[in-house]
C-alpha positions, 0 to 999 in steps of 0.5 A: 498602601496597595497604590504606593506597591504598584507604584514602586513596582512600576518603577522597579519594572521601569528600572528593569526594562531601562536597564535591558534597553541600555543593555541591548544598545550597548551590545548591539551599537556600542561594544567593539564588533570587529574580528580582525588583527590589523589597524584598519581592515578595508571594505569596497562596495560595487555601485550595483551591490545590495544590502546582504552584498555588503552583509557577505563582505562584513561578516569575515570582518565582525564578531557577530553579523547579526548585531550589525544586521540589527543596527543597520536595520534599526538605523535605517542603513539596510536601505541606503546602501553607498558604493566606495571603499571604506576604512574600518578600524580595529575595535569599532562598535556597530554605530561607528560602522554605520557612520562610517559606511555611510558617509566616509568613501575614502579615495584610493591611490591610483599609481600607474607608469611604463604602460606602451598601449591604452589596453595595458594601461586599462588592465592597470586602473581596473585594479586600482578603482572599481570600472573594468578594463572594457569600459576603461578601454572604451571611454579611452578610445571613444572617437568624439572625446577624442577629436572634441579633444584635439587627440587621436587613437594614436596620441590618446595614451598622452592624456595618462600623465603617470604619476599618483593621483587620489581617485574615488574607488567607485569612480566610473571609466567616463569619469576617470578619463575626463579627470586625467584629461584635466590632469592633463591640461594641468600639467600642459601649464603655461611654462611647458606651452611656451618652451614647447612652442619655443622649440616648435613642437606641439603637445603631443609631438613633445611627449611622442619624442619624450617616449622616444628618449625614455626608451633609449636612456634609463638614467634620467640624468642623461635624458636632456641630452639625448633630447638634444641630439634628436633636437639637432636632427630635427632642426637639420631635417635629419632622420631620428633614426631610432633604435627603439621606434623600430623594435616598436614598429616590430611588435605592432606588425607581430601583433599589439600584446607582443612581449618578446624583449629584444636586446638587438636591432637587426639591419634588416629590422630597418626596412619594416614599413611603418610610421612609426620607423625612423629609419624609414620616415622622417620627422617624429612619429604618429603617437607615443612609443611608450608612456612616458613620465615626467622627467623625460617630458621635461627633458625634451622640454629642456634639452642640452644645447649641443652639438651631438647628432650620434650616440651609441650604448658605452660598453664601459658604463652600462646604462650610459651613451657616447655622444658624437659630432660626426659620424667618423667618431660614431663610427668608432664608438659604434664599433666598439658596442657591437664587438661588445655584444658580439662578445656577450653573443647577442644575436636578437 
């Protein structure tokens, strides 16, 4: 009798330390722990960070730090902390953090365009992916990549493809530029080498004139011909004589950061002493002016068969061109542009 009551009141005591277990493990792993009101809150995790590094960063997002701390500790995550950016969703327990820490590092999108210079450029990425804009400079402008690649400082910005691309967000400066280098080389397909060699022009000569016809026209719809017309003076050994090189050969010699917009190209803006002038030198400048995307790199690699060699802003059609055969009817185009911003008092 007295060996079936310490029987049963091992049971009951078993009963009762099953059911604190179970208890805890739903607390501490399975009931809901997140605080915050969205869907999905996310979490980025430095390659360099510790354990309480990434305790700091929950706890603004949990109910209670100290249940997560429990469970990292009790499945072993407090020592094998990962680097990345992470999703956490709304109502997750402990267990699925962990999991989720652990072995989902989601990519980013990674979306740049318009950026004239590698620095600017660099500041862009490193607010999109973990490496600073230093280290992205310096992988950018590292002079054995480049001449292993075929680039030089002044062509280096034509590696950077824009567009929208998935990336790591712990992804280092080396590692983003050698993906952008086979982006690159995947947008360089087989078609675009030959139109390019058809034209006669190299790679980086196609995007640096590419730059050139996206500074002028901001209506992709115009961007071909306009590429014609600097195709047809090329091909007579004309000069590209390009308002926009010159205003970039100005804010190089004002210095590298400038941002001064102007409006208004002066004649005596067309002495400056640079490659990069038009109006001075001939043939396609050294490197890119701008970045430019997509449409006006395939607009050069398609350009319209015609017989234009001049255009001028339309006073009637903001934004649009007219085109000219000869210079007696640039002339007069020309003419009507400059009494139009004369009028609005453009001086610069």
């Amino acid at each position: 009798m007295y060996i079936k009551r310490i029987l049963i009141l091992i049971a009951l005591l078993g009963l009762v330390g099953m059911g604190a277990f179970s208890y805890f493990v739903y607390t501490t792993l399975l009931k809901p722990n997140t605080s915050f009101s969205t869907k999905e809150a996310s979490v980025y995790i430095k390659s360099d960070a510790s354990y309480q590094n990434v305790l700091n960063q929950l706890e603004p997002l949990l109910k209670s730090i100290d249940k997560f701390d429990a469970s990292a500790r009790q499945k072993k995550y407090s020592t094998h902390v990962k680097p990345g950016h992470y999703v956490l969703r709304k109502d997750m327990n402990n267990n699925e953090i962990i999991a989720t820490l652990r072995s989902k590092n989601t990519p980013v999108s990674v979306i740049f365009n318009n950026q004239d210079r590698l620095s600017k450029l660099a500041q862009r990425i490193a607010k999109q992916i973990e490496a600073d804009s230093t280290s992205l400079m310096a992988a950018m402008t590292d002079n054995d990549f480049l001449e292993k690649e075929g680039f030089s400082k002044e062509t280096a910005l034509n590696i950077y493809i824009p567009n929208k691309y998935q990336f790591y967000w712990n992804t280092s400066a080396t590692a983003f530029r050698d993906r952008m280098l086979t982006e690159y080389q995947r947008f360089w397909n087989t078609d675009r080498q030959h139109l390019a060699e058809k034209i006669g022009l190299t790679q980086n000569e196609v995007q640096n004139l590419a730059a050139i016809v996206q500074k002028e026209t901001a209506k992709p719809e115009e961007r071909a011909r306009v590429a014609g017309v600097y195709i047809n003076r090329l091909k007579k050994g004309m000069k590209l004589e390009a308002d926009p090189t010159v205003i970039y050969a100005l804010k190089n010699k004002n210095g590298v950061e400038d941002t001064t917009l102007i409006k208004r190209v002066l004649y005596k803006d067309l002495e400056i002493d640079s490659p990069y002038n038009t109006y001075r030198y001939e043939g396609i400048p050294p490197g890119p002016i701008a970045m430019p995307d997509i449409s006006s790199i395939d607009a050069v690699l398609h350009y319209e068969h015609h017989d234009f060699y001049f255009f001028v802003a339309d006073p009637q059609r903001p934004g649009y061109h007219n085109f000219s055969q000869n210079l007696r009817q640039h002339n007069r185009y020309k003419q009507a542009y400059i009494n139009w911003i004369n009028k609005l008092k453009i001086n610069r």
